[in-house]
C-alpha positions in Angstrom: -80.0 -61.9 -5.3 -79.8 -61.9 -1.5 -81.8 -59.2 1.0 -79.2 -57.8 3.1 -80.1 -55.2 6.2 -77.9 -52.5 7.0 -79.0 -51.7 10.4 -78.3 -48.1 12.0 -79.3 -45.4 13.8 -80.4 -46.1 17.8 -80.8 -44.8 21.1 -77.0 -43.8 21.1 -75.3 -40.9 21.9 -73.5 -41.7 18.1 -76.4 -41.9 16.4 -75.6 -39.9 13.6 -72.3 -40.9 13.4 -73.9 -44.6 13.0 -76.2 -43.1 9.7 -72.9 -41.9 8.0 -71.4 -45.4 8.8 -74.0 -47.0 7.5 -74.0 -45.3 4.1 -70.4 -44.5 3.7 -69.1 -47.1 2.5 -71.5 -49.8 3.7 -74.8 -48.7 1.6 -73.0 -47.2 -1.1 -71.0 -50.3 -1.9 -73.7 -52.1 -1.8 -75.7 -50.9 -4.2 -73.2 -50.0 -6.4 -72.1 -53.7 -6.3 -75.6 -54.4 -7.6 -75.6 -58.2 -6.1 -77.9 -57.3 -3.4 -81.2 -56.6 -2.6 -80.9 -53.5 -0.2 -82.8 -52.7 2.9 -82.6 -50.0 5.5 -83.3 -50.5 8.9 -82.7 -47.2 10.8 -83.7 -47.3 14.7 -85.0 -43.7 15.6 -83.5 -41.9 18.9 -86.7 -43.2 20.6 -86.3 -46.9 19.8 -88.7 -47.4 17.1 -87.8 -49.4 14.4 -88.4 -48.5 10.7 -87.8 -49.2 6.9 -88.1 -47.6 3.7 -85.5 -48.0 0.5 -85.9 -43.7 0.4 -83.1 -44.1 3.6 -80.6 -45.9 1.1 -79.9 -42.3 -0.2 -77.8 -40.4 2.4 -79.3 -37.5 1.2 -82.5 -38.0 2.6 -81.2 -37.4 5.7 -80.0 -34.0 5.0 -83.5 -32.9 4.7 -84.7 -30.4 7.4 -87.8 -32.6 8.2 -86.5 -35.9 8.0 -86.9 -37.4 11.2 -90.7 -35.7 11.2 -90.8 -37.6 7.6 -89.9 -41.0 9.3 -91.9 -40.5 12.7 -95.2 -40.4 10.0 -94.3 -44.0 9.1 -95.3 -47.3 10.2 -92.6 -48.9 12.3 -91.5 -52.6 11.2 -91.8 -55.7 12.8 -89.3 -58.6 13.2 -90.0 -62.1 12.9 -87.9 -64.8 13.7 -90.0 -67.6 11.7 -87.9 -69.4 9.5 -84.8 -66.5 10.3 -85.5 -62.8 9.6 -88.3 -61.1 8.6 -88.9 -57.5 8.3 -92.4 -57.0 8.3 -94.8 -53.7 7.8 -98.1 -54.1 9.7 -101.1 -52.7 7.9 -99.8 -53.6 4.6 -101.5 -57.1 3.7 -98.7 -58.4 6.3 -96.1 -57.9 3.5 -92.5 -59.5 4.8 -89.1 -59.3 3.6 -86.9 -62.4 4.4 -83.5 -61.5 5.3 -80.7 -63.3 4.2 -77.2 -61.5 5.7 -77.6 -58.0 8.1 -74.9 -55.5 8.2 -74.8 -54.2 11.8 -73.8 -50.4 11.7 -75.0 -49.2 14.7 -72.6 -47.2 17.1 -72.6 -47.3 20.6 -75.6 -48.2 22.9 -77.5 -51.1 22.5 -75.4 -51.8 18.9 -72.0 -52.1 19.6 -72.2 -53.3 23.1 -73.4 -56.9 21.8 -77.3 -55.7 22.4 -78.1 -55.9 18.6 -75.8 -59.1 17.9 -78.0 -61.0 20.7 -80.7 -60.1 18.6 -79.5 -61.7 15.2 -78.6 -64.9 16.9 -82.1 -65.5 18.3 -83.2 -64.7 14.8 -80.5 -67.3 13.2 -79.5 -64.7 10.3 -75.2 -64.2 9.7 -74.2 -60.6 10.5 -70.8 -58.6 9.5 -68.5 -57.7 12.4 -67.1 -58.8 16.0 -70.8 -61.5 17.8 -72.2 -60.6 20.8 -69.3 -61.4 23.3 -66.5 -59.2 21.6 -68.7 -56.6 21.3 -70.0 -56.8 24.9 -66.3 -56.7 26.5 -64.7 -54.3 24.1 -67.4 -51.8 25.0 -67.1 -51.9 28.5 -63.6 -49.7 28.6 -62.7 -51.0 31.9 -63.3 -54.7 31.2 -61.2 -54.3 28.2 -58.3 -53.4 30.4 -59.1 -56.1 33.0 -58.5 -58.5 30.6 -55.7 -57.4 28.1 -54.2 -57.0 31.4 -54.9 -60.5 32.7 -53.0 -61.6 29.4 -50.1 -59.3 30.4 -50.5 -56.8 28.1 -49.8 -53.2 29.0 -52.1 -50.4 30.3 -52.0 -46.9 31.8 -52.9 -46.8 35.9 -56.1 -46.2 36.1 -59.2 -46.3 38.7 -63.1 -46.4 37.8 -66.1 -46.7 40.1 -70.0 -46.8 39.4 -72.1 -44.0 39.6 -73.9 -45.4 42.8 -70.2 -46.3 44.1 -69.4 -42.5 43.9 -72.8 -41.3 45.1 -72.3 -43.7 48.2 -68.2 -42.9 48.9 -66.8 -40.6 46.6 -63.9 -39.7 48.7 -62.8 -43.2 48.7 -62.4 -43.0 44.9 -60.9 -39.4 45.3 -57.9 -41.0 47.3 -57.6 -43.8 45.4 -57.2 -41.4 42.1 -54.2 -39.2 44.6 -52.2 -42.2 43.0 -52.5 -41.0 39.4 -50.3 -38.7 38.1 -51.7 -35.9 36.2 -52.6 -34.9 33.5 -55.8 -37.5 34.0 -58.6 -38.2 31.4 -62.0 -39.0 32.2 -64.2 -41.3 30.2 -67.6 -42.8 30.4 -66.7 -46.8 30.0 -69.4 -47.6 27.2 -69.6 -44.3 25.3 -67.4 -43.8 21.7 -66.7 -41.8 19.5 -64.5 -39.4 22.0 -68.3 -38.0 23.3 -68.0 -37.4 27.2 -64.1 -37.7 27.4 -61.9 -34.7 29.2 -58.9 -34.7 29.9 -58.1 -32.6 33.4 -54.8 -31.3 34.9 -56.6 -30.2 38.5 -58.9 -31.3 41.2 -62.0 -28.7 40.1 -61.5 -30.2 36.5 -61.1 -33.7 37.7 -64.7 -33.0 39.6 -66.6 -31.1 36.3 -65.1 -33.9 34.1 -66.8 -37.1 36.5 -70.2 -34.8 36.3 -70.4 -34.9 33.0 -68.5 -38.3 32.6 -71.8 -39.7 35.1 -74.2 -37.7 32.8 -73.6 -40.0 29.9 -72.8 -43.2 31.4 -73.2 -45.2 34.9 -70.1 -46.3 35.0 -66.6 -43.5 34.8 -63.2 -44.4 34.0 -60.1 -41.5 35.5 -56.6 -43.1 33.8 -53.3 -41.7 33.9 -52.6 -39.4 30.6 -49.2 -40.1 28.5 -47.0 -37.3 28.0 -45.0 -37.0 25.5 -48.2 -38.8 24.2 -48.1 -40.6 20.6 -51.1 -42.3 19.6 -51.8 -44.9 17.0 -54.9 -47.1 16.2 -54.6 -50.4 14.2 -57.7 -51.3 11.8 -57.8 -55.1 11.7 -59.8 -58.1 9.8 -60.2 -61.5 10.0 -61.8 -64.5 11.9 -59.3 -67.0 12.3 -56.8 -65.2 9.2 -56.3 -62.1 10.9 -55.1 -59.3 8.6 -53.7 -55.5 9.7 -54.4 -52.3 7.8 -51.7 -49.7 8.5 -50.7 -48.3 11.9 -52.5 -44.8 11.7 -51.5 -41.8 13.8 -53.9 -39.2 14.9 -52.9 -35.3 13.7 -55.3 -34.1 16.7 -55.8 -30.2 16.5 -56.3 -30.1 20.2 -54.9 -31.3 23.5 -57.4 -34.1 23.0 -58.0 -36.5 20.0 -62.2 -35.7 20.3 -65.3 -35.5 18.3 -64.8 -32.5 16.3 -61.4 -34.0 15.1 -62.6 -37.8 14.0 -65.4 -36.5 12.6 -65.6 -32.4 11.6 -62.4 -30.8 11.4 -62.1 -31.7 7.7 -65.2 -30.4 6.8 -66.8 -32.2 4.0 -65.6 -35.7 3.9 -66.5 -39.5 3.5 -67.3 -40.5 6.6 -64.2 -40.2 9.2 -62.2 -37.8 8.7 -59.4 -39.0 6.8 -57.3 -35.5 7.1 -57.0 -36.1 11.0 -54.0 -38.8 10.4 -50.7 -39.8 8.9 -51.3 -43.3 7.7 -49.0 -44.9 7.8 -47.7 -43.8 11.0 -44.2 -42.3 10.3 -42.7 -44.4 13.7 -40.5 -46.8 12.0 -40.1 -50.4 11.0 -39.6 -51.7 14.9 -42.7 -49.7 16.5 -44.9 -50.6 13.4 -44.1 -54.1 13.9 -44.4 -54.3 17.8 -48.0 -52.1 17.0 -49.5 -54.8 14.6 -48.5 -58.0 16.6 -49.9 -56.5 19.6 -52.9 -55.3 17.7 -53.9 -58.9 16.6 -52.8 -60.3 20.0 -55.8 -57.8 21.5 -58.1 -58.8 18.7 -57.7 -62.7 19.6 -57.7 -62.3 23.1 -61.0 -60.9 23.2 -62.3 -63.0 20.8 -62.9 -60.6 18.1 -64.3 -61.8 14.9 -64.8 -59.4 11.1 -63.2 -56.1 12.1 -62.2 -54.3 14.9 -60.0 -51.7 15.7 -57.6 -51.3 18.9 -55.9 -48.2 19.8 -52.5 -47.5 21.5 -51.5 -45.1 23.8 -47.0 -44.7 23.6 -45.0 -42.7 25.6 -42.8 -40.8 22.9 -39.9 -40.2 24.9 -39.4 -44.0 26.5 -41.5 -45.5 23.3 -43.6 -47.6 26.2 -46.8 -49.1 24.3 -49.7 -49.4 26.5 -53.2 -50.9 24.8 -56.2 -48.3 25.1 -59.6 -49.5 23.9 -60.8 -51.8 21.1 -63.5 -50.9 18.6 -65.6 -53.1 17.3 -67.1 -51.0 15.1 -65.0 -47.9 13.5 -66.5 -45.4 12.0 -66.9 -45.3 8.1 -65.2 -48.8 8.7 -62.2 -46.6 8.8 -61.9 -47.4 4.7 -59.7 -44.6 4.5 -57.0 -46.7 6.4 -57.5 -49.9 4.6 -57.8 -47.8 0.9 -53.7 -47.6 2.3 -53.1 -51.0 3.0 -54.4 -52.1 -0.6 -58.0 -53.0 0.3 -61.1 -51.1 -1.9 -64.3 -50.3 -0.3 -66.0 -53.0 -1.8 -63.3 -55.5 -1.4 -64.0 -54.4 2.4 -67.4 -54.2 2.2 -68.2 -57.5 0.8 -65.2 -59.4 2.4 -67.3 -58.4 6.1 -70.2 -59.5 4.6 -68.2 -62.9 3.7 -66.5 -63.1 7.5 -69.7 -63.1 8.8 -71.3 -66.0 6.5 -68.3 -67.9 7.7 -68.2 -67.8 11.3 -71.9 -68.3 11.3 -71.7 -71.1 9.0 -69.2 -72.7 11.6 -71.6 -71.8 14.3 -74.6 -74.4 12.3 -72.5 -77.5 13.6 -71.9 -76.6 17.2 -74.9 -78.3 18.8 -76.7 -75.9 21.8 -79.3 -78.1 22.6 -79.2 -81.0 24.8 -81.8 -83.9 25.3 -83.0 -85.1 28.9 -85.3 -86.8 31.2 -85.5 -84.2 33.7 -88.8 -83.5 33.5 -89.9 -86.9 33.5 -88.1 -87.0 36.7 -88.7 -83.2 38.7 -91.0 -83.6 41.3 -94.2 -81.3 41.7 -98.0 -81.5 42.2 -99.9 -83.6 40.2 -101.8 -82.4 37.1 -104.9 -81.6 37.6 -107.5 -83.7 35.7 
């Protein structure tokens, strides 16, 4: 039977959306499949790392006390001897090798490539898009910079740093006079819709960069679409690249946001499936045009597992422009590929599989190169 880590939690502003990931479907497949040997990992908002099978029941979380439950504990330790370890101190040094890890961390220091650094110093496979994906598609504006250098569409858009706006904000005000409104302001590495407003003035445009520069240090201020149609693309694969079904958002509100992926159905698995027409009811043409465009993104930035890319289209000139790539979706966004034919545990497992792959392919590159050089780098002598 092989140890697998589902990893979750973090210092992320989608922290608890990452715990709901991580046990709907992920956890829950797993240990209904019955073929692996389960661990949770769950990173607390302070960093600390910790482990205990009670976490594989999502109920545990519900409890009032939890987090003062887990803060009683005994983080773990990681070892990189021989590949992963998980290891309690203070019990007889008791350690569990780890044979595959199933990232499920949102956001900060997860999906930004921090995590996926991590696993390849420790030489373990992981599920989902490596480090260099992850890094790019979380920055939103470096997502744009290179779509666009591969001539793919995008909305106008201007973005500065917070210590660019501290020093010359007025410089970035009159470059943003060449937006058309309505605008929408987003921190670059945040998901999940947390931080995002969309403004139709100057005084909103200002309030919205506040807060934008209270979650992030880097803002993004991009022309809104109107009419606006949206539509995200779930997609698999590492070199066979496979498309769930073009999914359109049923937003409540002026603004596709938090409360809409993930609370406006009340109870429910994960994302909120009720949000969303799946397919998207835009015909044959624009569904076609959507998913070849959706797996152009995903190559282009070198994504690997899953991923999801979003679209932005103008509904009166039907103008696609890309948005932002995923590399984690919430929940996996199994309600989408339940539509395209896929179960959770084929989904599940067939990550899990991806992942073995690519990092099986990885084993014969070579990263290590033999030399003379310091046989030959001058220097004082040793000492005898």
């Amino acid at each position: 039977m092989k140890s697998i880590a589902v990893i979750f939690g973090g210092k992320s502003a989608e922290h608890d959306v990452s715990i709901i990931t991580a046990h709907i479907p992920i956890i829950e497949v797993l240990l209904t499949d019955g073929g692996f040997d389960v661990w949770p990992v769950y990173i607390s908002k302070e960093g600390n790392w910790y482990c205990d099978k009670r976490m594989n029941d999502l109920r545990f979380f519900k409890e009032p006390d939890w987090e003062a439950q887990v803060a009683k504990w005994k983080p773990v330790e990681l070892s990189f001897e021989g590949g992963l370890q998980i290891c309690w101190p203070r019990m007889f040094g008791k350690c569990v090798k780890i044979d595959v890890v199933f990232p499920a961390m949102h956001g900060t220091y997860g999906e930004d490539g921090s995590l996926m650094g991590v696993l390849r110093m420790a030489n373990v496979p992981f599920a989902g898009c490596d480090i260099f994906a992850s890094a790019v598609a979380m920055d939103k504006v470096l997502t744009k910079q290179v779509v666009a250098a591969e001539g793919m569409p995008v909305v106008p858009y201007v973005w500065f740093t917070k210590a660019q706006w501290n020093k010359d904000a007025n410089a970035y005000r009159a470059r943003m006079k060449d937006l058309k409104w309505p605008l929408f302001v987003k921190p670059v590495h945040l998901g999940s819709s947390i931080g995002i407003t969309k403004v139709k003035n100057q005084e909103e445009l200002e309030n919205a960069i506040e807060v934008a520069l209270h979650y992030d240090d880097k803002v993004l201020v991009e022309e809104g679409i109107e009419p606006l149609l949206e539509v995200t693309l779930p997609i698999m694969g590492n070199d066979d690249i496979r498309t769930a079904e073009c999914e359109r958002p049923l937003n409540k509100t002026e603004m596709f946001d938090f409360s809409d992926k993930y609370l406006s159905g009340g109870k429910s698995s994960g994302v909120n499936n009720a949000y969303s027409e799946i397919p998207a009811a835009i015909g044959e043409e624009l569904t076609k045009k959507f998913k070849a465009l959706g797996v152009r993104v995903y190559e282009t930035l070198g994504c690997t597992g899953t991923a999801r890319v979003d679209f932005l289209i103008n509904d009166s000139t039907k103008e696609i422009f890309v948005n932002e790539v995923n590399t984690l979706p919430g929940s996996l966004y199994h309600h989408n590929w339940k539509k395209a034919g896929v179960s959770n545990r084929d989904l599940v497992l067939g990550l899990i599989k991806l992942g073995e792959e690519r990092f099986a392919a990885q084993q014969k590159n070579i990263y290590a190169f033999k030399s003379d050089i310091l046989n030959k780098v001058g220097g004082p002598k040793v000492q005898e």
